[in-house]
gemmi code that builds the backbone of each chain (N, CA, C; Angstrom):
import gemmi

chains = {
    "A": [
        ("UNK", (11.045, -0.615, -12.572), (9.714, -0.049, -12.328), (8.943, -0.852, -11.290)),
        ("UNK", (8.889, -2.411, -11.362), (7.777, -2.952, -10.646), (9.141, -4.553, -10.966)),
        ("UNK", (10.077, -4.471, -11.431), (10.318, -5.695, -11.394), (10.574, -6.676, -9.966)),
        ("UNK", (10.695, -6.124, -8.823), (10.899, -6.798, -7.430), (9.762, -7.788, -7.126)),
        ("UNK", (8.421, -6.964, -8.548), (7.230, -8.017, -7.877), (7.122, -9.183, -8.107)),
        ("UNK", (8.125, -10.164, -9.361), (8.382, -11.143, -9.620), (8.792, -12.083, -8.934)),
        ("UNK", (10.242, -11.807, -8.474), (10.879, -12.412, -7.018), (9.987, -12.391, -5.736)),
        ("UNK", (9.249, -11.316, -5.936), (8.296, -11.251, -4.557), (7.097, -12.592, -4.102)),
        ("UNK", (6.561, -12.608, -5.934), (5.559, -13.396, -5.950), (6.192, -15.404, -5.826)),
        ("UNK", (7.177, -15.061, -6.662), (7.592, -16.102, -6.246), (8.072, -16.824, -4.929)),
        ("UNK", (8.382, -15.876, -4.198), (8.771, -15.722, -2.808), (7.215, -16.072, -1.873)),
        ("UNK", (6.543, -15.645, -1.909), (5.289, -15.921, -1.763), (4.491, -17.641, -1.989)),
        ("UNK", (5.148, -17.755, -3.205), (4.336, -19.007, -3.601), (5.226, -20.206, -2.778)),
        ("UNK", (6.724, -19.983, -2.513), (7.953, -20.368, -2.313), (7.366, -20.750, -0.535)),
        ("UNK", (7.315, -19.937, -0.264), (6.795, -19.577, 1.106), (5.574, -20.692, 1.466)),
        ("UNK", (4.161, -20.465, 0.620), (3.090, -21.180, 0.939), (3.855, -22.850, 0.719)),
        ("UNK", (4.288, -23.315, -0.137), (4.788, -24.791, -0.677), (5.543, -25.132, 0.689)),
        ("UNK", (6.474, -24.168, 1.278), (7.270, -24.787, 2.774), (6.198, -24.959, 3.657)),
        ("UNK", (5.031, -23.874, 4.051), (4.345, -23.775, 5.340), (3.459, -25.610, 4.798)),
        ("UNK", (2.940, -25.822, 3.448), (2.248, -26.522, 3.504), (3.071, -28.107, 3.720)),
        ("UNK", (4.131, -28.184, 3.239), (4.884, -29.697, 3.681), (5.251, -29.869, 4.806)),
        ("UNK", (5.580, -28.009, 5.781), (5.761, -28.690, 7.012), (4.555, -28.909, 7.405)),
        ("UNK", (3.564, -28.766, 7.133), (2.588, -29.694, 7.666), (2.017, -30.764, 7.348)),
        ("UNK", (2.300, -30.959, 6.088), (1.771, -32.104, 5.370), (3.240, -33.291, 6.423)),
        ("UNK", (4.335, -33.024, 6.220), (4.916, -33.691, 7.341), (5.058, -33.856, 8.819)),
        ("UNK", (4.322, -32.772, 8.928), (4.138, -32.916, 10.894), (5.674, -32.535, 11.382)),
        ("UNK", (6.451, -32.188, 10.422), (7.545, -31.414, 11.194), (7.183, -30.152, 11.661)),
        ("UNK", (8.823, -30.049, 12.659), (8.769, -28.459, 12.967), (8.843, -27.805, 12.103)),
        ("UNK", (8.598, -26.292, 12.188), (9.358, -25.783, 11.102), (10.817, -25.427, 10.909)),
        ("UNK", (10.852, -25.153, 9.528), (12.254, -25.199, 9.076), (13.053, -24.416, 9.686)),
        ("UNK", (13.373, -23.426, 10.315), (14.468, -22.872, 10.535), (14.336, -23.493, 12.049)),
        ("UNK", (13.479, -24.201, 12.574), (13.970, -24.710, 14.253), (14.500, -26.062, 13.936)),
        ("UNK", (15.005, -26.578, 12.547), (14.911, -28.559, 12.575), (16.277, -28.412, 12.666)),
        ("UNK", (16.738, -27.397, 13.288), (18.302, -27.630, 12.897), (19.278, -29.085, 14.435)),
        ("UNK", (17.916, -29.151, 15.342), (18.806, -30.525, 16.122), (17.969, -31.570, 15.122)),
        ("UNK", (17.002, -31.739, 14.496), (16.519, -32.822, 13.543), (17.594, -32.943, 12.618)),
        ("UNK", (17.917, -31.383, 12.042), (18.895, -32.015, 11.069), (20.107, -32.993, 11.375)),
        ("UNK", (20.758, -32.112, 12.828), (22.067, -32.509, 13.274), (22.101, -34.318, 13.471)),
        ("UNK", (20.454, -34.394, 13.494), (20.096, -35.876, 14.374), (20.551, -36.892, 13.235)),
        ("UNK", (19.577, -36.388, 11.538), (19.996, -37.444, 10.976), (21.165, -37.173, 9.747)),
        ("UNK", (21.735, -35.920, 9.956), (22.749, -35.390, 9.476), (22.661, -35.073, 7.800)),
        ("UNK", (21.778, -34.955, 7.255), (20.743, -34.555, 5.913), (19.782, -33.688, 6.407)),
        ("UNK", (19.515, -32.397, 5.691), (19.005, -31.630, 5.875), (17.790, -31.849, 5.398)),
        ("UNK", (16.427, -31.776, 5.650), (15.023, -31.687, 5.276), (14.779, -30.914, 4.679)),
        ("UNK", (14.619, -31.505, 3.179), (13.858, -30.621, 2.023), (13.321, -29.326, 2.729)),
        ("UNK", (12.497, -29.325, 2.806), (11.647, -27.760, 3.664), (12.751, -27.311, 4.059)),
        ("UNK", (14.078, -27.343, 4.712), (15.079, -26.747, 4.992), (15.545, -25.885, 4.045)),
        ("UNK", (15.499, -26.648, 3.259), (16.681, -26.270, 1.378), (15.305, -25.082, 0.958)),
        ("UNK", (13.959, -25.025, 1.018), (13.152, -24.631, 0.161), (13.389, -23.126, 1.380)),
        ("UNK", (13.291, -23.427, 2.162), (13.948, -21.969, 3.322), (14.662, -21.150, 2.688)),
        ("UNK", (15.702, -21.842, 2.216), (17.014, -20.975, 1.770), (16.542, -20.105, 0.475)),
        ("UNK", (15.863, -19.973, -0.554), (15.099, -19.649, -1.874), (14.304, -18.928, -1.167)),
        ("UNK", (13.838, -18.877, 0.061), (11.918, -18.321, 0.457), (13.221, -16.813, 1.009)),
        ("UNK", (14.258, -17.208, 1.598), (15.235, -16.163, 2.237), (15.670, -15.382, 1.528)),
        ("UNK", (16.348, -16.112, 0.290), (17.350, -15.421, -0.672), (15.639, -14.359, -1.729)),
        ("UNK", (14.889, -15.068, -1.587), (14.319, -14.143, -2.442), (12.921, -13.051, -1.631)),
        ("UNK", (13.013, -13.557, -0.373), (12.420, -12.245, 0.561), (13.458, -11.569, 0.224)),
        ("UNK", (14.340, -11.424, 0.893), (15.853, -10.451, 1.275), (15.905, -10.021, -0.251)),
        ("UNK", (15.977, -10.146, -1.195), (16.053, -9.443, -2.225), (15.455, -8.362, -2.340)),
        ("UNK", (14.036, -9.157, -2.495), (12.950, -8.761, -2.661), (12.515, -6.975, -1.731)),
        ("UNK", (12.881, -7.179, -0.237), (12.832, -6.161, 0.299), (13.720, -4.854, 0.212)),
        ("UNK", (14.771, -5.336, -0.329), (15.894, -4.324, -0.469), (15.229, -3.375, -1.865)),
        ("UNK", (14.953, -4.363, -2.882), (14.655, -3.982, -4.106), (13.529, -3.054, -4.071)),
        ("UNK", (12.766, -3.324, -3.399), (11.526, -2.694, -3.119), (11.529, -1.074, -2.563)),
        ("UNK", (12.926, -1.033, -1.182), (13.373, 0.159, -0.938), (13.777, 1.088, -2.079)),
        ("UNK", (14.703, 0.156, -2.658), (15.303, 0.891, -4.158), (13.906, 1.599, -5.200)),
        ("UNK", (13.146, 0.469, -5.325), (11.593, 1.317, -5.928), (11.417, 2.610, -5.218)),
        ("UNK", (11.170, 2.277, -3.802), (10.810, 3.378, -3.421), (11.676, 4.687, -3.366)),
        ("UNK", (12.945, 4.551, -3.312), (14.069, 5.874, -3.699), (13.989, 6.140, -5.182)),
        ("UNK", (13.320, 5.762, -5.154), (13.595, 6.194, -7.132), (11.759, 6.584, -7.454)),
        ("UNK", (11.152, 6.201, -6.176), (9.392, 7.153, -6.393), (8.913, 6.193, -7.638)),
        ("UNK", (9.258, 4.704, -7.780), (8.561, 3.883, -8.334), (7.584, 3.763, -7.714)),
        ("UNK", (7.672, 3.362, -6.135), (6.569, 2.897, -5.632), (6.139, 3.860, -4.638)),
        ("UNK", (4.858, 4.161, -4.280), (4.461, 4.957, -3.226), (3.755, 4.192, -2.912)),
        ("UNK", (3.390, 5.252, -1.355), (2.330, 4.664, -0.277), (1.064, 4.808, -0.635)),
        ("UNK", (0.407, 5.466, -1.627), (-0.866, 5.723, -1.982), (-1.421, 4.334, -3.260)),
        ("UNK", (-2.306, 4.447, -3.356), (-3.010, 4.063, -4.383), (-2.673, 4.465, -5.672)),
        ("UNK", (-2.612, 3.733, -6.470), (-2.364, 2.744, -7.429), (-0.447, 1.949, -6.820)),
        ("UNK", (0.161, 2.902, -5.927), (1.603, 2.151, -5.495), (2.345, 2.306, -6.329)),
        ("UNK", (1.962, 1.852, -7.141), (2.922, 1.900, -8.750), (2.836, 2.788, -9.516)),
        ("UNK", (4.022, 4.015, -9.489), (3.423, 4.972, -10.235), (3.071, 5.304, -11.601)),
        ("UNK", (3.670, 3.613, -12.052), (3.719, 3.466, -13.909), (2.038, 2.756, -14.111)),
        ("UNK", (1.764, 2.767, -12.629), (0.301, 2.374, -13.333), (-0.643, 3.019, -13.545)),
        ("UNK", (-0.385, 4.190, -13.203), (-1.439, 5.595, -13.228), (-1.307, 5.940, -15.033)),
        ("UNK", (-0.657, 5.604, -15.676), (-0.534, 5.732, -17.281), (-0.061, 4.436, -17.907)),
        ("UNK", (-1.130, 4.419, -19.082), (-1.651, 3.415, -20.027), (0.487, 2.803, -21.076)),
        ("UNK", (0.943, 3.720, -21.036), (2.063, 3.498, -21.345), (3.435, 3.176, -20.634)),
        ("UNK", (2.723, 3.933, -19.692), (3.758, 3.546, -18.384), (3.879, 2.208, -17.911)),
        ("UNK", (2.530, 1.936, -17.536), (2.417, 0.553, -17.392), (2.677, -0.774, -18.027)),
        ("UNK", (2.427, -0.322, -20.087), (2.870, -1.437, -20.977), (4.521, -1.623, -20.717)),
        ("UNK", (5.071, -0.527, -20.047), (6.966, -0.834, -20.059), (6.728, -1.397, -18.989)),
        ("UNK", (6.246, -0.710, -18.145), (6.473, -1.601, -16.418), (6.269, -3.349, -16.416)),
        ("UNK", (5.026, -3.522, -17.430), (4.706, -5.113, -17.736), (5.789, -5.400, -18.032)),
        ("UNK", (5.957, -5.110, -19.303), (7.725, -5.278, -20.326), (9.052, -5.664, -19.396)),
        ("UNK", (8.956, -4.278, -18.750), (9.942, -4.727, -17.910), (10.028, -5.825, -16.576)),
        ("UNK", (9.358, -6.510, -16.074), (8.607, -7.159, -14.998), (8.634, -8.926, -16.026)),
        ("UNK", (8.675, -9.116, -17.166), (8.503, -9.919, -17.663), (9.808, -10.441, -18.401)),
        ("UNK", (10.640, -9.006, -18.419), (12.146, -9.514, -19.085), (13.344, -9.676, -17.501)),
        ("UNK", (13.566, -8.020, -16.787), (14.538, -7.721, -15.496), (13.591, -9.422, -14.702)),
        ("UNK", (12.320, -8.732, -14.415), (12.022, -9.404, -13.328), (11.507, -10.957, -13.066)),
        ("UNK", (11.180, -11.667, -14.214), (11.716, -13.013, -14.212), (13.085, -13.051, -14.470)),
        ("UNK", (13.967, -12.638, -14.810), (15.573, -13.429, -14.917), (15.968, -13.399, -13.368)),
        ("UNK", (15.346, -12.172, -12.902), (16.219, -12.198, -11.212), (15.457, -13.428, -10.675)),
        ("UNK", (14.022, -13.538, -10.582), (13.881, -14.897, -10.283), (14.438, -16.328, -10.563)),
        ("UNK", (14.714, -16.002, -11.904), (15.241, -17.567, -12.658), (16.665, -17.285, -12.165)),
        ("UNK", (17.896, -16.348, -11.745), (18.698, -15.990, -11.037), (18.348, -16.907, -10.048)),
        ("UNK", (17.648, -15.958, -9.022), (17.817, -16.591, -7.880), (17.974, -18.278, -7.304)),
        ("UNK", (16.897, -18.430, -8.459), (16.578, -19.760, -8.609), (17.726, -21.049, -9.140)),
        ("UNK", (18.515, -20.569, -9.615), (19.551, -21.445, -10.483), (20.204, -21.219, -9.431)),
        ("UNK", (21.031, -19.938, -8.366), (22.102, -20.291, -6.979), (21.399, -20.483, -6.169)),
        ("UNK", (20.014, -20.962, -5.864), (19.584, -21.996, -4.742), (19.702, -22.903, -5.351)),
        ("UNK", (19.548, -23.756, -6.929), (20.110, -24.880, -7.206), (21.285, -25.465, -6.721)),
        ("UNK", (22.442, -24.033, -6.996), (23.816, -24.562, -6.841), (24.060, -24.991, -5.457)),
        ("UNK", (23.041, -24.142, -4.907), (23.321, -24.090, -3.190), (23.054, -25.851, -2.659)),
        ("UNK", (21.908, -26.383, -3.561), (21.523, -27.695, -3.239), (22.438, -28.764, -3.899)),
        ("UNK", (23.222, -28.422, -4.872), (23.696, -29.308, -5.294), (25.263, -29.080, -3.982)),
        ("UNK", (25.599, -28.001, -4.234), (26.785, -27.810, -2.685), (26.067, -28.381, -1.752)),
        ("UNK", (25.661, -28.645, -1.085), (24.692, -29.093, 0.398), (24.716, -30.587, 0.239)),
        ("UNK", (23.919, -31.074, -1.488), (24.485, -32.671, -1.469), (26.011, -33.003, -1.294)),
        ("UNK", (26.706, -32.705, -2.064), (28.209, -33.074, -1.978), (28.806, -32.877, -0.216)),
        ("UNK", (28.689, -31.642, 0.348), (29.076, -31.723, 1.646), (28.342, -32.775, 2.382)),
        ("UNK", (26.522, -33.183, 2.188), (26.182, -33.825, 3.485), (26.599, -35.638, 3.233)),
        ("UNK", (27.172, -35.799, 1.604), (28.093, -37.021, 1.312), (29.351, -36.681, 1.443)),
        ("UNK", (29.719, -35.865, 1.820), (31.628, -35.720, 2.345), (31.700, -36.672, 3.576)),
        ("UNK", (32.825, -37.545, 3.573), (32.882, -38.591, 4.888), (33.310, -37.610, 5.838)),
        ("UNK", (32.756, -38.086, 7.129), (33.265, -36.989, 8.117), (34.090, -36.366, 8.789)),
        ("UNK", (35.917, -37.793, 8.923), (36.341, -37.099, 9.118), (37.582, -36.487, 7.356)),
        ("UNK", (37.866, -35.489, 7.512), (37.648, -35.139, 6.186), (38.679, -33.357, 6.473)),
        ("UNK", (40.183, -34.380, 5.909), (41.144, -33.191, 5.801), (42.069, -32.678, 6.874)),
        ("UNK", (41.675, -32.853, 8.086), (42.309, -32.673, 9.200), (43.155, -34.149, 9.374)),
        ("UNK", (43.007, -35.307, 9.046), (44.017, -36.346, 9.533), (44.716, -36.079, 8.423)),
        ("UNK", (44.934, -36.088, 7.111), (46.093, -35.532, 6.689), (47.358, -34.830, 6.606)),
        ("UNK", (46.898, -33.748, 7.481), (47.825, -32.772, 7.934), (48.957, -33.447, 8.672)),
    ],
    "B": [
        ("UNK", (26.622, 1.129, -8.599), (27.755, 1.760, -7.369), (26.912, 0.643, -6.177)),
        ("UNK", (25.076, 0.977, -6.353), (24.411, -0.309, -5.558), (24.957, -1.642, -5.329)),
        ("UNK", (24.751, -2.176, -6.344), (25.218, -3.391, -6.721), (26.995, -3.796, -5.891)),
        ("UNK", (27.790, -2.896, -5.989), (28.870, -3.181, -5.350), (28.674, -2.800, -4.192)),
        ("UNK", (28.324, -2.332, -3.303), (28.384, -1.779, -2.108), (27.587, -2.948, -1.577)),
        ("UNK", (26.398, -3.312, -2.005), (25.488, -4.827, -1.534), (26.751, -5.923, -1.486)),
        ("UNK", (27.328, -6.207, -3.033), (28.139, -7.149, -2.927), (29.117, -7.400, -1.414)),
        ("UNK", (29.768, -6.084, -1.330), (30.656, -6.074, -0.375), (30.071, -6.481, 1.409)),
        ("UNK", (28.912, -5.606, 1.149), (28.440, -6.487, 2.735), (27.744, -7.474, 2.466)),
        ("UNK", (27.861, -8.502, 1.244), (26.878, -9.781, 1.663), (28.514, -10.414, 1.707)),
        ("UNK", (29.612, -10.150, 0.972), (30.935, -10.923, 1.593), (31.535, -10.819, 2.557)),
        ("UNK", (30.993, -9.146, 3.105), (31.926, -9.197, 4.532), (30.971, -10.207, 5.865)),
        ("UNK", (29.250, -9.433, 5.534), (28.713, -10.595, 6.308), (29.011, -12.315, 6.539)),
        ("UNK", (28.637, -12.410, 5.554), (29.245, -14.139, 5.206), (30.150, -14.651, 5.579)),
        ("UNK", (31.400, -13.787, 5.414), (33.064, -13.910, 6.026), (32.670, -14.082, 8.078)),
        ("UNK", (31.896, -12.706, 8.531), (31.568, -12.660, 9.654), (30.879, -14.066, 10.027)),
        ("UNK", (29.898, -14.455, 9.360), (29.000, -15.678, 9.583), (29.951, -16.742, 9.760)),
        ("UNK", (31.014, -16.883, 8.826), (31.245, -18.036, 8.453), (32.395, -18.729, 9.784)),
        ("UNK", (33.026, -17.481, 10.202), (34.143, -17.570, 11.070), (33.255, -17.579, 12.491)),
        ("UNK", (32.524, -16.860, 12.941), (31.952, -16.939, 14.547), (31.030, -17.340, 14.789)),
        ("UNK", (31.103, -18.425, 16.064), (29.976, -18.787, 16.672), (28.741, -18.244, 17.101)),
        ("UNK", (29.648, -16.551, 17.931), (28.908, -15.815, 19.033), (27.461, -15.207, 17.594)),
        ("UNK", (28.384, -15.039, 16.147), (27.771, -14.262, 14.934), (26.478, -15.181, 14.274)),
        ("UNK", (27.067, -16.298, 14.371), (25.804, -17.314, 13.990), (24.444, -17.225, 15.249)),
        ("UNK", (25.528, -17.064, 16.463), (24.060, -17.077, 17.520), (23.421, -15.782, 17.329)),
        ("UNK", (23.762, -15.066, 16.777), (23.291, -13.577, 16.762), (22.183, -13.364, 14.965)),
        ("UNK", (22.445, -14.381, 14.596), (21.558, -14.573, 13.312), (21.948, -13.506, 12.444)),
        ("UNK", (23.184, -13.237, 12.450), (24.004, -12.923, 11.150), (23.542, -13.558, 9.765)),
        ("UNK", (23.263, -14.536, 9.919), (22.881, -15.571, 8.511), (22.086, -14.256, 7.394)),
        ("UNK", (20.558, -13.858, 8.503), (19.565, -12.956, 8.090), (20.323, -11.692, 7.352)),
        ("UNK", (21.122, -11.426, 7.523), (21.959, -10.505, 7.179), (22.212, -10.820, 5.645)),
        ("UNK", (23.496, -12.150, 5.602), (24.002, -12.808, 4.465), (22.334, -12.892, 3.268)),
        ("UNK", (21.419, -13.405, 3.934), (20.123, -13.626, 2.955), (19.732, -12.319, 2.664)),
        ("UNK", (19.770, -11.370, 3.190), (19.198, -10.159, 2.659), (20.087, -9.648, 1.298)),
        ("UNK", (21.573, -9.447, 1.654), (22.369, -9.069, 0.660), (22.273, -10.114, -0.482)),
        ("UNK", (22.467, -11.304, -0.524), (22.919, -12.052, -1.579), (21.715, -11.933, -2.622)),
        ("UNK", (20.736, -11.795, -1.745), (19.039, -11.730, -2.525), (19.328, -10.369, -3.168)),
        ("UNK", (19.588, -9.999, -2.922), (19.355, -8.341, -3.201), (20.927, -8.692, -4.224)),
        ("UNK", (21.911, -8.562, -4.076), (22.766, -9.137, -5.070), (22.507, -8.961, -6.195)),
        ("UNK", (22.297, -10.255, -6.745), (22.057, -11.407, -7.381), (20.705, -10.829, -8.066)),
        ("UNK", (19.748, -10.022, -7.716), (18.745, -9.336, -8.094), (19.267, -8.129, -9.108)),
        ("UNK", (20.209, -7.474, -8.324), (20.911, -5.868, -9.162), (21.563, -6.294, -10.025)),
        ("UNK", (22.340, -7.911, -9.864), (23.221, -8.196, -11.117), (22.538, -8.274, -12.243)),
        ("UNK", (21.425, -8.499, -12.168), (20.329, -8.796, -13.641), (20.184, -7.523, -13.791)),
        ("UNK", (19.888, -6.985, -13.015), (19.739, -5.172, -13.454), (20.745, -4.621, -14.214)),
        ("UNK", (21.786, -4.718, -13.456), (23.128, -4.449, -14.198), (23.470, -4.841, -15.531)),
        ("UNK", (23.281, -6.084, -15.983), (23.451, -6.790, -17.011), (22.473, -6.115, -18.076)),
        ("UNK", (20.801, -5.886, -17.950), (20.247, -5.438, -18.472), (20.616, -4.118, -19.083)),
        ("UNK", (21.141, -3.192, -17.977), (21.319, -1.957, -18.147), (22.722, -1.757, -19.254)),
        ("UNK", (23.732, -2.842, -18.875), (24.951, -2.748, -19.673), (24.605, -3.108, -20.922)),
        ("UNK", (23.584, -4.174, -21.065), (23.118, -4.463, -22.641), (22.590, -3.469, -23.153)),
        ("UNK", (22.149, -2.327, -22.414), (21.380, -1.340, -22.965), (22.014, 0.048, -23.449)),
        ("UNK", (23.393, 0.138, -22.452), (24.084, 1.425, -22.534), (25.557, 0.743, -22.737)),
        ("UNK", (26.020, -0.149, -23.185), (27.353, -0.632, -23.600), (28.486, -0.254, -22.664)),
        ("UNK", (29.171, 0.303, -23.150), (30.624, 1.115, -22.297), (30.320, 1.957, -21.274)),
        ("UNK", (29.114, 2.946, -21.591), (28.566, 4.209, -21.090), (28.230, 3.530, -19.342)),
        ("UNK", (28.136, 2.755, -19.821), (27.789, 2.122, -18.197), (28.526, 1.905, -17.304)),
        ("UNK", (30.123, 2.213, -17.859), (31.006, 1.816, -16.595), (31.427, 3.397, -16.428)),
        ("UNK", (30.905, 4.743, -17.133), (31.488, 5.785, -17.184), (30.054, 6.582, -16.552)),
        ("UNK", (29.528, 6.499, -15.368), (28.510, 6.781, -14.817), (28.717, 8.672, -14.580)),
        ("UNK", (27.910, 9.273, -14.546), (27.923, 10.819, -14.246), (27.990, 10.677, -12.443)),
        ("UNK", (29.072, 11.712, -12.096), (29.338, 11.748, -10.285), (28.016, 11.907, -10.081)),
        ("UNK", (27.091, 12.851, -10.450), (26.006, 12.876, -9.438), (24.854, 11.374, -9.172)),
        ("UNK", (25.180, 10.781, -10.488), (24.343, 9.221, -10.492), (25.677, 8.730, -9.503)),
        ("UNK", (26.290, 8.326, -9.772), (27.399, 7.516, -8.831), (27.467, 7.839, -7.613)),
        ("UNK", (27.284, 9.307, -6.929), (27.103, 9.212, -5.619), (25.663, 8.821, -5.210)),
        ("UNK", (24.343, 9.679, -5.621), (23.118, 9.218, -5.640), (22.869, 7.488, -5.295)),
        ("UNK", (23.850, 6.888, -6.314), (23.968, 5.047, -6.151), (24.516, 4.776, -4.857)),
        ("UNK", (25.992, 5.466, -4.587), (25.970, 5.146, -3.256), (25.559, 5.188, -1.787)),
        ("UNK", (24.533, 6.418, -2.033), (23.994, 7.003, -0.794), (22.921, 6.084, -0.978)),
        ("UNK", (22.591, 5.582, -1.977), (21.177, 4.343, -2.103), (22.068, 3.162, -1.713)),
        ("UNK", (23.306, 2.814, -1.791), (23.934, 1.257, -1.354), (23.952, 1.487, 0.462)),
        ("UNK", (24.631, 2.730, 0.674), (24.576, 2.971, 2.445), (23.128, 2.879, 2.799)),
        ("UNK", (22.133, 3.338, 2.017), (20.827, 3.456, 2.951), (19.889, 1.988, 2.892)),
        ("UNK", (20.447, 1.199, 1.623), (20.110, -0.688, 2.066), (20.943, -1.015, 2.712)),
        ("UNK", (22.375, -0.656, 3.431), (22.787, -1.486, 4.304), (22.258, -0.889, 6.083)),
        ("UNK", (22.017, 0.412, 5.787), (21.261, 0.482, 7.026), (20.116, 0.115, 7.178)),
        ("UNK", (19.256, -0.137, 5.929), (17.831, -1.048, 5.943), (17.563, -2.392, 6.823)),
        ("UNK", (19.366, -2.886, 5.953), (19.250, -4.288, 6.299), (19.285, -4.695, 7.479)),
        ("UNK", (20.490, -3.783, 8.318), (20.889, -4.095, 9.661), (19.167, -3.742, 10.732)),
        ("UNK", (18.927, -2.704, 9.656), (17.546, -2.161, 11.189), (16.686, -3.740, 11.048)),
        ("UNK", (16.481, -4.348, 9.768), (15.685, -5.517, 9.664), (16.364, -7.098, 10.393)),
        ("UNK", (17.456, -6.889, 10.654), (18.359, -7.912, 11.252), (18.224, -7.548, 12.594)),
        ("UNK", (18.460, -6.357, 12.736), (18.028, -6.167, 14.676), (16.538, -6.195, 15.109)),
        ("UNK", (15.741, -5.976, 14.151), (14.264, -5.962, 14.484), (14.078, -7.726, 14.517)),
        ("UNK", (14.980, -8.384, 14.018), (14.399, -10.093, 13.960), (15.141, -10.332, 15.220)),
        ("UNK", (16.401, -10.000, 15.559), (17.138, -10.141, 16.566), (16.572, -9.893, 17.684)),
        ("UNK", (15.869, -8.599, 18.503), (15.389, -8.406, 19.241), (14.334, -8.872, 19.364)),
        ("UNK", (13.444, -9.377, 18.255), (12.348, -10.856, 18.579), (12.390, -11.637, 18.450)),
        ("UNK", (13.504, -11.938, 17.842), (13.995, -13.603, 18.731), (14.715, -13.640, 20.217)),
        ("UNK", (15.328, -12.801, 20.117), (16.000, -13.329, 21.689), (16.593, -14.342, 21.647)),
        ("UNK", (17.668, -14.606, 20.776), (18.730, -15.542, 21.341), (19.218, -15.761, 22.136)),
        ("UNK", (19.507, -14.622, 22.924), (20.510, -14.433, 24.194), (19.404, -14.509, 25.300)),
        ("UNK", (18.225, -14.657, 25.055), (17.638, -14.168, 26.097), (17.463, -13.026, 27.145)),
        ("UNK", (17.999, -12.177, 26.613), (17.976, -10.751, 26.970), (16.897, -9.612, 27.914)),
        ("UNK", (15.952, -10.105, 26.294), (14.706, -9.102, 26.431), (13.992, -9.966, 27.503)),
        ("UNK", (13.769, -10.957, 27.700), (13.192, -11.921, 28.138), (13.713, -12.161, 29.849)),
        ("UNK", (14.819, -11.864, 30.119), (15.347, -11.266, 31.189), (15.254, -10.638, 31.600)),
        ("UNK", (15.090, -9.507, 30.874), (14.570, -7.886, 31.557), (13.495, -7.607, 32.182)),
        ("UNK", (12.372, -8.091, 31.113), (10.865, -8.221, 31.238), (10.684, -9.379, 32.865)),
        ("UNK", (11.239, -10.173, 32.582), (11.055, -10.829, 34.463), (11.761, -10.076, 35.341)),
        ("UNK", (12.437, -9.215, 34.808), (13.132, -8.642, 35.926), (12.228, -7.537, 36.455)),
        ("UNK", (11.235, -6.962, 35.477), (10.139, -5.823, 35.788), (9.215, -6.138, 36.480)),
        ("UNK", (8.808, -7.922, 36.318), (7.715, -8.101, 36.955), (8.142, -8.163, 37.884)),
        ("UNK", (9.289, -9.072, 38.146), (9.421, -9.276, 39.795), (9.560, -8.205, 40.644)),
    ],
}
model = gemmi.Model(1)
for chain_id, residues in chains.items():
    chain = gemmi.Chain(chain_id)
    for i, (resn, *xyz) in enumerate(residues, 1):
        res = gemmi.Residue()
        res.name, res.seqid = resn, gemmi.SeqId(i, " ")
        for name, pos in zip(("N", "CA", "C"), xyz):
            atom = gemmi.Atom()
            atom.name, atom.element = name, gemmi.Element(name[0])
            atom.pos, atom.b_iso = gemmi.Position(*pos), 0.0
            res.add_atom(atom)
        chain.add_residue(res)
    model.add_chain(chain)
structure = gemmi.Structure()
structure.add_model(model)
structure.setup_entities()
């Protein structure tokens, strides 16, 4: 019904926390640090928080299409069409609070994994598998 | 039927990403982030829905099952129009950005 708005919001909040450290650090931003990264070969937090702001836009927008093929969501006012009724809306909550936090807490646990993969590779010695052969 | 049809182009993307240079300069990545998000989103759906309808869920009615897939083709043409709309304002290649001096001059 409305569950995309979970991932969305989080995506949002995900979003403000990167714009504000890259400035609170005076870096570039994240998707240009990639010769910073190469420089000190560890990726910058704000980098990693990119990848979560991505994985859960890109969700987020697809899901949203899907609302809209299914006439969850319209272009008019109220948007939500479960909010135009008092019952409609108690499932849409319902549902938004069970589907649509887990896809967040989803998303959220394989950007973990993604960070814990990212540590192990950026401690892999470099050269690594090819002199073996 | 969603859910698999996403799956399949966030692996074929990724596969694409993972192997070419020319694909990384072309910001393929945007691609991989759209699907996996979107993924990883339907799988909770899915899961929900299978907790809800047991077996019945892998025995879908043709007209829902095509309906699903004409909704999996019309997010992968979503995705790509949103991957070329970032593409053509970025200008990796410098392209657009070529052209446009080429008008003024």
């Amino acid at each position: 019904m409305a569950c995309f708005l979970v991932p969305a919001t989080e995506a949002v909040v995900a979003t403000v926390v990167t714009k504000s450290m890259e400035l609170k650090d005076g870096s570039a931003p994240a998707s240009a640090s990639s010769h910073e990264a190469a420089v000190s070969e560890k990726l910058p937090f704000t980098r990693k928080l990119k990848w979560l702001t991505n994985l859960l836009w890109g969700g987020s927008a697809l899901l949203a299409f899907e609302h809209v093929w299914h006439g969850e969501v319209v272009p008019w006012f109220p948007f939500l069409t479960a909010a135009s009724d008092p019952a409609d809306t108690a499932e849409m909550l319902h549902e938004m609070s069970t589907v649509g936090v887990s896809m967040a807490v989803l998303v959220t646990a394989i950007w973990a994994v993604m960070l814990g993969v990212a540590h192990v590779i950026e401690n892999r010695p470099a050269s690594n598998g090819l002199e073996a052969q | 039927m969603t859910l698999l049809v996403t799956v399949f182009a966030a692996v074929v993307s990724t596969v694409i990403w993972y192997q070419s240079t020319a694909a990384r300069e072309m910001k393929v990545g945007v691609l991989c982030w759209l699907f996996w998000g979107a993924s990883a989103m339907w799988l909770v759906d899915a899961i929900f829905e299978y907790a809800e309808l047991q077996a019945e869920y892998f025995t879908p009615a043709a007209a829902d099952l095509l309906n699903d897939l004409f909704l999996g083709l019309s997010v992968i043409a979503l995705a790509l129009i949103i991957w070329l709309v970032y593409v053509l304002f970025k200008d990796p290649k410098g392209v657009i950005k070529a052209a446009l001096m080429r008008k003024r001059a």
